[in-house]
C-alpha positions in Angstrom: 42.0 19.1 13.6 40.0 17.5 10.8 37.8 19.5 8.6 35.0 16.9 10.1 35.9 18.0 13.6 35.6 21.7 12.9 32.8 22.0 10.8 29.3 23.6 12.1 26.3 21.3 13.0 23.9 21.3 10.8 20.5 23.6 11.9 18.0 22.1 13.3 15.0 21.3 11.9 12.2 23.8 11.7 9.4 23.7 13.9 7.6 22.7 10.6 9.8 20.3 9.7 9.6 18.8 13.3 5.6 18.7 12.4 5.8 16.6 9.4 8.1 14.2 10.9 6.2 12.9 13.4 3.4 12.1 11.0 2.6 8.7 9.8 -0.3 8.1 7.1 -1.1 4.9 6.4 -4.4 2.7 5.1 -5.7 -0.7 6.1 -6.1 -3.4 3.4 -7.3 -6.5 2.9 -9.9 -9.1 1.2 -13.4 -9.1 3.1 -13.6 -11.2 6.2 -9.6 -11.1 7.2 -10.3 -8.4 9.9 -9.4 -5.8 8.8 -12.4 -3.5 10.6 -11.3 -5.8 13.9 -7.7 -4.6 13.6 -8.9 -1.3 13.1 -10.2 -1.5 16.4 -7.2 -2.9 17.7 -4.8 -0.3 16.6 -7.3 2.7 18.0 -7.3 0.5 21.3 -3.5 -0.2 22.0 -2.6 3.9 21.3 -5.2 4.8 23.8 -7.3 6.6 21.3 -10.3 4.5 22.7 -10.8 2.2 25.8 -13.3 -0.1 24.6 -13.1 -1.6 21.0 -16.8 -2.6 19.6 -17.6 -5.7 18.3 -17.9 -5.8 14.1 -19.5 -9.1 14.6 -22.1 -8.1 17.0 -24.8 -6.6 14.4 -27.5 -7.2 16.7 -26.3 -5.6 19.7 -26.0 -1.3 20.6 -21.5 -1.7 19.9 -20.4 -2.1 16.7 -16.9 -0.8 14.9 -15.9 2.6 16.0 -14.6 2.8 11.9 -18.6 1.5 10.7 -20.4 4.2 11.1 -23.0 4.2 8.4 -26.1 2.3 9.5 -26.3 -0.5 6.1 -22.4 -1.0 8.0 -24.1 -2.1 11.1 -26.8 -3.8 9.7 -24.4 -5.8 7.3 -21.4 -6.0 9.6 -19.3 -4.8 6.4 -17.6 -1.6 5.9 -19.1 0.3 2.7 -16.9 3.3 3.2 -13.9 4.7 4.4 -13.4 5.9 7.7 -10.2 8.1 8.5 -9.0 8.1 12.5 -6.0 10.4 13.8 -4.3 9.4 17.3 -1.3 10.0 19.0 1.3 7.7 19.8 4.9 7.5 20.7 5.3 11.2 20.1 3.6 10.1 16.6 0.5 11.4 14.7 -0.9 8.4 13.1 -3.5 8.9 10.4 -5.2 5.8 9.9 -7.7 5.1 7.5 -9.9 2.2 6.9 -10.7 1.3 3.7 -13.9 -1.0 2.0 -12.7 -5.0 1.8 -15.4 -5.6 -0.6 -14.7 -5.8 -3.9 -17.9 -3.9 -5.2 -16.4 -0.9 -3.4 -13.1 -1.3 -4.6 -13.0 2.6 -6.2 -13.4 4.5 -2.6 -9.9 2.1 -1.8 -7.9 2.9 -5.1 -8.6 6.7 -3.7 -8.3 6.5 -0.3 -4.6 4.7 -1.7 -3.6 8.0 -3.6 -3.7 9.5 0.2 -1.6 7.7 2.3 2.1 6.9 2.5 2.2 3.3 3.7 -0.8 0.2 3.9 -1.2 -2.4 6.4 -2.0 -5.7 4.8 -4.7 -7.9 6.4 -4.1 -11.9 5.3 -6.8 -14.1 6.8 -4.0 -17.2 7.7 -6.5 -20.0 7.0 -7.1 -18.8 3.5 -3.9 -17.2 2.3 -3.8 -14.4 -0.5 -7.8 -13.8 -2.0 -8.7 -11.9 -5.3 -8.5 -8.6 -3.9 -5.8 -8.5 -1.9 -4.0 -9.3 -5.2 -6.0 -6.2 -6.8 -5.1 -3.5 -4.2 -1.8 -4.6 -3.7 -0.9 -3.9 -7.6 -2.4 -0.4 -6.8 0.2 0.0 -3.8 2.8 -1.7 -6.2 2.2 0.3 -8.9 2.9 3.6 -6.5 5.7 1.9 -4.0 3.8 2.1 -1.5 5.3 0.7 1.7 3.5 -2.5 2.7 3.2 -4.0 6.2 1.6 -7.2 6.5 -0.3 -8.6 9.7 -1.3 -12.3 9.3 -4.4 -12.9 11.6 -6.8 -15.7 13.1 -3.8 -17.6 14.5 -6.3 -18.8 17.6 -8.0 -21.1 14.8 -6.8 -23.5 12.5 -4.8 -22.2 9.5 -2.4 -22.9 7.0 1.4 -23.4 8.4 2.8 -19.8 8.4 5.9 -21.4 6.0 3.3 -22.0 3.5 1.9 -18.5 3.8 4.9 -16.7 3.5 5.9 -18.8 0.2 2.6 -17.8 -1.0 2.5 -14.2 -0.4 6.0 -13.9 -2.2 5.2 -16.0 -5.0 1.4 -14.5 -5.5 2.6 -10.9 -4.7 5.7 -10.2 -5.9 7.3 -9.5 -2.4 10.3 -10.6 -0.4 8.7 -11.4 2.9 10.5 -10.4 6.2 9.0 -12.0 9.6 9.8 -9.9 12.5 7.6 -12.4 14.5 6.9 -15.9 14.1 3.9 -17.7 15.9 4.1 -21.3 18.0 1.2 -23.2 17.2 -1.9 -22.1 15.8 -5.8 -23.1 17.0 -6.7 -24.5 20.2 -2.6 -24.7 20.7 -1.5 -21.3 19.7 1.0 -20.0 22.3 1.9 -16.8 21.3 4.4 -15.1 18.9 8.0 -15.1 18.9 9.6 -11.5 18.1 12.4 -12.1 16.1 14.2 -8.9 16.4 13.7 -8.6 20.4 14.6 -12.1 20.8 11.4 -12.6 23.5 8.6 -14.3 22.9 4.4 -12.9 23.7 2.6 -15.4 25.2 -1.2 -15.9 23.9 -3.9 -15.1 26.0 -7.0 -14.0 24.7 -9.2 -10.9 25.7 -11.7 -9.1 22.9 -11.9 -6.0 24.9 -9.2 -4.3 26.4 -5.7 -3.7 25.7 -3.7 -6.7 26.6 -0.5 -4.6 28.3 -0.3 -7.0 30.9 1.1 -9.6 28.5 3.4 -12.4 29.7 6.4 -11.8 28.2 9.5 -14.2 28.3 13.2 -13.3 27.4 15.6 -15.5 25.0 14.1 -17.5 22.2 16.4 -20.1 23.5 15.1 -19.1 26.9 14.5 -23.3 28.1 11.5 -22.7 30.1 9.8 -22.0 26.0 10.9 -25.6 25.2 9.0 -27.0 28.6 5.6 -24.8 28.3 4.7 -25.4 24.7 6.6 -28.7 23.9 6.3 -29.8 20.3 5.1 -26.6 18.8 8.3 -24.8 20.3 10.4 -27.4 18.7 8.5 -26.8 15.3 8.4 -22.9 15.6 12.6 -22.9 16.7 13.1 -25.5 13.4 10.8 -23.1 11.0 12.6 -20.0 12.2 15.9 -21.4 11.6 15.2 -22.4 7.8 13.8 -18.8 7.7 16.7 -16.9 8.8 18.4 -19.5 6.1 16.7 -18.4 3.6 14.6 -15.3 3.9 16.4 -12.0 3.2 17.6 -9.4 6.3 15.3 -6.4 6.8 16.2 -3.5 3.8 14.7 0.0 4.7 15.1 0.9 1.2 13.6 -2.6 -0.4 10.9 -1.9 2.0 10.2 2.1 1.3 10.4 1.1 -2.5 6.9 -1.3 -1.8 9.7 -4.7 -3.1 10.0 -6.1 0.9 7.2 -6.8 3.6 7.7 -7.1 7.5 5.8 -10.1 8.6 3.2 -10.5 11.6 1.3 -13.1 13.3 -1.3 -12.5 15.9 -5.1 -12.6 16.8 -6.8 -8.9 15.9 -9.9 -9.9 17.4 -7.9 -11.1 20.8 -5.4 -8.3 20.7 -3.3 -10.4 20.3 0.4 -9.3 17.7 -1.3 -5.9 17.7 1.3 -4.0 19.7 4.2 -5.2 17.6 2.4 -4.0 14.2 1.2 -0.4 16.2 5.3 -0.1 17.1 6.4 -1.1 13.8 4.2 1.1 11.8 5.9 4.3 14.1 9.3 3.2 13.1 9.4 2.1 9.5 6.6 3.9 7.8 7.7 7.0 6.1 6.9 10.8 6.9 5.1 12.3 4.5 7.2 13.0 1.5 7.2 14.4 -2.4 3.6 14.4 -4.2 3.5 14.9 -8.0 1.9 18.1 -9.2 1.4 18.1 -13.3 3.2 21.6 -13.0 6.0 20.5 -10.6 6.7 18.1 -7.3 5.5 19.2 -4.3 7.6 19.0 -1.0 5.9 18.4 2.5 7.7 20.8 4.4 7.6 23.7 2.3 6.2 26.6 3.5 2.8 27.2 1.7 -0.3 25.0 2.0 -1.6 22.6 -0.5 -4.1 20.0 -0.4 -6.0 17.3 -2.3 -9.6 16.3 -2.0 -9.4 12.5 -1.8 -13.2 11.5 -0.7 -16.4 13.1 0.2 -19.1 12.0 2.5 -22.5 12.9 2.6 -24.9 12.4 5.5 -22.0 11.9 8.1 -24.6 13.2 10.6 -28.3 12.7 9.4 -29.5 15.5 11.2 -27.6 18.2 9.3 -27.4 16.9 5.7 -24.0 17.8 5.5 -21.0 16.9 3.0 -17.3 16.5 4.0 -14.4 16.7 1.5 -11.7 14.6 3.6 -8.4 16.8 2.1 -4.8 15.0 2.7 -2.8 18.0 3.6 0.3 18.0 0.5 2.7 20.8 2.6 2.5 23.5 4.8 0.5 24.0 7.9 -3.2 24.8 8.0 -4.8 27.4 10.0 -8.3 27.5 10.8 -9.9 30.5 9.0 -7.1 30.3 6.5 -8.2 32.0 2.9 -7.8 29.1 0.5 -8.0 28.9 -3.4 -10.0 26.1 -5.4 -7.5 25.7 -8.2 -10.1 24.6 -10.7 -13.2 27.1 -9.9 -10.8 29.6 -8.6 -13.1 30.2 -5.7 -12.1 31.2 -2.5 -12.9 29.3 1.0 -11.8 30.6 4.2 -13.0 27.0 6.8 -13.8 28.0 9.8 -15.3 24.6 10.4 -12.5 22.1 9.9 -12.9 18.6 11.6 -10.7 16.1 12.4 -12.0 12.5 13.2 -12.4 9.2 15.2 -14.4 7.7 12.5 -17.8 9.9 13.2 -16.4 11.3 15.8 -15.3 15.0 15.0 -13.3 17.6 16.7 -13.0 21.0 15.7 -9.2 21.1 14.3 -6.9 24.8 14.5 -4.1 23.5 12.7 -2.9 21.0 10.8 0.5 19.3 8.7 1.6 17.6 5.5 0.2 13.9 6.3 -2.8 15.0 8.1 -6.2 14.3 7.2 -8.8 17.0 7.5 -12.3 16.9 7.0 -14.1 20.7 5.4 -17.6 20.6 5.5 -19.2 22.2 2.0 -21.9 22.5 0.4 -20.5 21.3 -3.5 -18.0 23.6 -3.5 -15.4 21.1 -3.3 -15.2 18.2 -6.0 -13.0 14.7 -5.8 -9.7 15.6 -7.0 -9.5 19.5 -6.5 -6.5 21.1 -4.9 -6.8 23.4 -2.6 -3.6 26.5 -2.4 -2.7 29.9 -0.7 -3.1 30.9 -4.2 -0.6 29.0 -6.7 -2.1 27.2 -9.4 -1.4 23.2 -8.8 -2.9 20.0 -9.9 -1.8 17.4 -7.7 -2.3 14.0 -9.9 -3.2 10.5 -9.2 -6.8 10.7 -8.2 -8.7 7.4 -10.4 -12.1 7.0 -11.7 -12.6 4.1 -13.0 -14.9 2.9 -16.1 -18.1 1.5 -14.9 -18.9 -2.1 -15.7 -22.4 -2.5 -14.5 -24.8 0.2 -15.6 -29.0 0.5 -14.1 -31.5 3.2 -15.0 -33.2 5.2 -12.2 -36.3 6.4 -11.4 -38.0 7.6 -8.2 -41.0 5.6 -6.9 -43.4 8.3 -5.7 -43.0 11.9 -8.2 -43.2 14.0 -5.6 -40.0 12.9 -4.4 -38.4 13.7 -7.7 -36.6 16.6 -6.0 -34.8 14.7 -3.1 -33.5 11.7 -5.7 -32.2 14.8 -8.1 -30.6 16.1 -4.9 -29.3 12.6 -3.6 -28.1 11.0 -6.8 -26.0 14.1 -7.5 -24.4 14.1 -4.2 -24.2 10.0 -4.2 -22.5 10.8 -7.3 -20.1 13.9 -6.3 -19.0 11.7 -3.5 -18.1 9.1 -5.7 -20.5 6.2 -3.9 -21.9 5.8 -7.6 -21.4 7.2 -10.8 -24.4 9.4 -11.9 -25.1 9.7 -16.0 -27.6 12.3 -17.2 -28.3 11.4 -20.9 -28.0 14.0 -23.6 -31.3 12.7 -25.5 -33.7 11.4 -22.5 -35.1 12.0 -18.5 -34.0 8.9 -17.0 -30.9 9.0 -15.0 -28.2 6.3 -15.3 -26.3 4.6 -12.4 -23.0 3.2 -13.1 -20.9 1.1 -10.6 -18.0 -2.0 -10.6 -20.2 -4.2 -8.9 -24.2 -4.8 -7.8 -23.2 -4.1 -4.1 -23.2 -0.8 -4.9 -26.6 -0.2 -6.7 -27.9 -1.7 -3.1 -26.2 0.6 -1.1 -27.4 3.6 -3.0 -31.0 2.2 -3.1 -30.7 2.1 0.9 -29.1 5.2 1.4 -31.4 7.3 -1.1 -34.4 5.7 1.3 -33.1 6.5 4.1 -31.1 9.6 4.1 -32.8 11.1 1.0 -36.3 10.2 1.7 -36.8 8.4 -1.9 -37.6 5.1 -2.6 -35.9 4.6 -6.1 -37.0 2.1 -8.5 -33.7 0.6 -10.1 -33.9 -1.2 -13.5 -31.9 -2.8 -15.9 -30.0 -0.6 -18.7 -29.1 -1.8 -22.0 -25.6 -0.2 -21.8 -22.2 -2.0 -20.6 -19.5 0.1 -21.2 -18.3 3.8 -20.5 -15.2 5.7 -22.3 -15.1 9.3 -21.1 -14.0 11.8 -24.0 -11.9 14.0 -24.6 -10.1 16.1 -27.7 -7.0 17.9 -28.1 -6.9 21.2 -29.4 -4.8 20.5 -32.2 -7.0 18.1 -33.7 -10.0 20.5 -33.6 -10.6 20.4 -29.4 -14.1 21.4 -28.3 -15.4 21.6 -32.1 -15.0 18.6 -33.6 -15.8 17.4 -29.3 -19.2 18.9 -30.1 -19.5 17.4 -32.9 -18.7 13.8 -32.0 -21.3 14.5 -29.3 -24.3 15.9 -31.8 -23.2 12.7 -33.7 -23.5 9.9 -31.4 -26.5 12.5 -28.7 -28.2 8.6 -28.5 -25.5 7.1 -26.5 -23.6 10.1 -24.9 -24.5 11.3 -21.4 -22.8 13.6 -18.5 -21.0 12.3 -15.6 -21.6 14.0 -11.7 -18.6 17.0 -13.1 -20.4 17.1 -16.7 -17.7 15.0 -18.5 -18.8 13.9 -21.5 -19.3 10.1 -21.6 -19.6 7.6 -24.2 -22.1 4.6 -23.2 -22.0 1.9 -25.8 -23.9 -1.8 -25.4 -20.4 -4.3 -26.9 -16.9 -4.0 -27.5 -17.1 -4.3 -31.3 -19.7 -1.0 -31.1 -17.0 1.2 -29.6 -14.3 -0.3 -31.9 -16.0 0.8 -34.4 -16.6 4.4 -33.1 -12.7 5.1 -32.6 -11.9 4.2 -36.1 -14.7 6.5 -37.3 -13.5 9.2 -34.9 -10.0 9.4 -35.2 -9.4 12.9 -33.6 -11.7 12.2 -30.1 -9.6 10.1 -27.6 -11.5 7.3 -25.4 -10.7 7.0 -21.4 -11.5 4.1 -19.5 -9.7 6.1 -16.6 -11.3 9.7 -15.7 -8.1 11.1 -14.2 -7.2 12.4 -17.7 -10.8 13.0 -19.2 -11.6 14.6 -15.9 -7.8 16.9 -16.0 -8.5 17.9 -19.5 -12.5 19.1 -18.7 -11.2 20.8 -15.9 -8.5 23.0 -17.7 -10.9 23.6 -20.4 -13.4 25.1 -17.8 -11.2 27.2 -16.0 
């Protein structure tokens, strides 16, 4: 007998192990407008986590997006925030988080990013690859982030999919794989060919409810396709040969390495292509796997817990003024009651009050696995960034604040109320909504942000869940460079002394990082060659690391 024959089966996996498996993380992205929200929707409706999807285009009326749940969201019909949704599906846990498409809220997204394992992309067909598309998928690039893409608004009239798929390879750096292919588009759209089933979906719209009914018709060469939808069979059947020419075959590894991107067609808002993205996502997105720690790599299905704080959200419910750190679980399982350490304050939480979500939706959550997103309800305890262990001292990485670009000055209407903007602003800024800058010489607080959006949703949200109608002016600053200083040239001395020095134009970010504020570019060139020893961030992940050693 061979030594293959007579060696032992390997064990099987732990009931751990099993647990991470079956997890899937993944985010939602796209350029405002492609329907992304809508797919969202669509995704929740086809796993059975809901039986009705909401209308995102219906501001007016009592439904709107189970995933917008902040009230500017349904006024606006935009998302603003991030919403994070677990269901089950296919013996699959599936994590899915929806992330901002506006530009102006761009930050929330480059976080929610450092969370999840794999992204759906959201390509509006009529207008092809927009700006920020281009700008979250170098984030996903940047980390090899798996990338799904889902090409939508086939039932209207739209580029032809060849072009598409030439443009997201040549504007994204990606070999594009379709797995389906649509016949027709608009007013003749017939549905989507599924390249690897060899069947074809036939199009038939419905907004509401899942579509499991579907006509569905064996054989692509099946010649009943060729009578029903004529000349857009014969041009479909002629594009899908040139593709199979040309394109690639399907790599798993090209794919989990963020270099290749399966291809979809459909209609989020009719249902429509949905299933085949909801089946693909369950077999080709990755389990949870290795997550840099500055003092080592961290492995999912090792024993111990470990978490990262990823977002925070204040005023989830109104009525009880409450914040939730949203942690994605790094390894180990979590236990409800579970004593937990704050590696940077060293304090200790035992949550008794853990939440997981259908957008504002909450259920009270026992346990809990590498991949899974959990919500623990604090009162500024918790900060963006901070791991949480069983007691070993990690820093898991990654975790981007960004250098604002637009600054205001802010100042409460009515002085009573000076109290409740203290109190909002600092959570607004804790959460990461805004960035909050308390000068060292002056009263008035400073607002920082990457786009005007933002100062608008922070004026709304102070009004209305603050009580505080804030009076937001212009500021003569422009640009922010958090500092820092090692302790070989001097460290918190000559730190001090830099900020003594320059007291005019340095203020304190929402975790007291010292911040430089300057009006042009040639002001702070001229301030790094005259300080030599203090080191400028434009990126608070490493001001924000070195603070936070220095404190604890």
């Amino acid at each position: 007998m061979s030594d293959a024959a007579t060696a032992p089966a390997p064990p099987p996996p732990s009931p751990l192990a099993k647990e991470v498996r079956r997890r899937r993380t993944f985010a939602i992205i796209s350029h405002p407008d492609a329907g992304k929200t809508t797919l969202t929707e669509k995704l929740l409706l086809f796993s059975g986590a809901i039986q009705i999807a909401g209308s995102v285009k219906a501001r007016k009326a009592s439904r709107h997006a189970t995933s917008d749940w902040m009230e500017i969201e349904k006024q606006r019909g935009i998302s603003v925030a991030s919403s994070v949704m677990q269901m089950e599906y296919r013996d699959c846990v599936i994590n899915l988080l929806d992330t901002p498409g506006h530009q102006d809220f761009s930050e929330d997204t480059y976080r929610v990013l450092t969370a999840v394992d794999a992204a759906l992309m959201v390509i509006d067909a009529a207008n092809g690859v927009e700006p920020q598309t281009r700008r979250l998928l170098q984030v996903c690039r940047a980390r090899n982030t798996p990338i799904l893409t889902f090409v939508n608004k086939m039932d209207r009239e739209v580029q032809e999919p060849l072009n598409l798929m030439d443009e997201i390879e040549r504007e994204l750096g990606m070999t594009v794989v379709p797995f389906t292919w649509p016949v027709g588009m608009g007013k003749v759209f017939g549905g989507v060919m599924d390249l690897r089933k060899n069947q074809m979906r036939v199009f038939k719209p419905g907004e509401d409810r899942a579509n499991d009914n579907d006509e569905i018709i064996d054989g692509l060469d099946n010649p009943l396709l060729a009578e029903r939808f004529g000349a857009q069979f014969d041009q479909a059947s002629g594009e899908i040969e040139l593709v199979r020419d040309a394109a690639p075959a399907f790599d798993e590894a090209e794919f989990l390495a963020g270099r290749q991107t399966p291809m979809f067609f459909g209609s989020a808002v009719n249902n429509f292509g949905v299933q085949e993205v909801l089946d693909s996502l369950v077999d080709l997105a990755p389990p949870p796997g290795v997550r840099p720690a500055i003092q080592r790599e961290v492995g999912p299905e090792e024993g111990k817990f470990s978490g990262v704080v990823f977002k925070i959200q204040a005023n989830m419910d109104p009525s009880h003024r409450d914040r939730i750190a949203f942690l994605r679980v790094a390894s180990g399982k979590f236990t409800r009651g579970m004593r937990l350490k704050v590696v940077r304050s060293g304090k200790e939480l035992r949550p008794n009050t853990v939440v997981t979500f259908m957008s504002q939706r909450r259920e009270l959550l026992d346990e809990a696995f590498a991949g899974d997103i959990i919500g623990i309800p604090n009162h500024g305890v918790l900060q963006l960034g901070d791991t949480l262990t069983e007691g070993e001292a990690l820093q898991f990485t990654g975790l981007p604040f960004f250098a604002p670009e637009m600054f205001r000055m802010v100042e409460v209407a009515d002085p009573l109320k000076t109290k409740q903007l203290k109190a909002g602003l600092q959570q607004l800024g804790e959460e990461g909504a805004i960035q909050v800058f308390k000068p060292v010489a002056g009263s008035v607080l400073m607002l920082g942000a990457v786009g005007q959006l933002q100062f608008e949703v922070v004026a709304h949200r102070l009004e209305h869940e603050y009580g505080c109608k804030a009076r937001i002016s212009p500021c003569r600053f422009s640009i922010a460079r958090w500092v820092t200083c090692d302790d070989a040239d001097g460290g918190e001395r000559e730190l001090n002394r830099f900020i003594e020095g320059n007291s005019h134009r340095m203020a304190y970010d929402a975790v007291n990082a010292p911040t430089l504020l300057v009006e042009y570019a040639p002001e702070l060139r001229a301030i790094e060659s005259n300080w030599p020893k203090i080191k400028f961030h434009a990126l608070r992940e490493h001001a924000g690391l070195v603070f936070q050693q220095r404190m604890g």
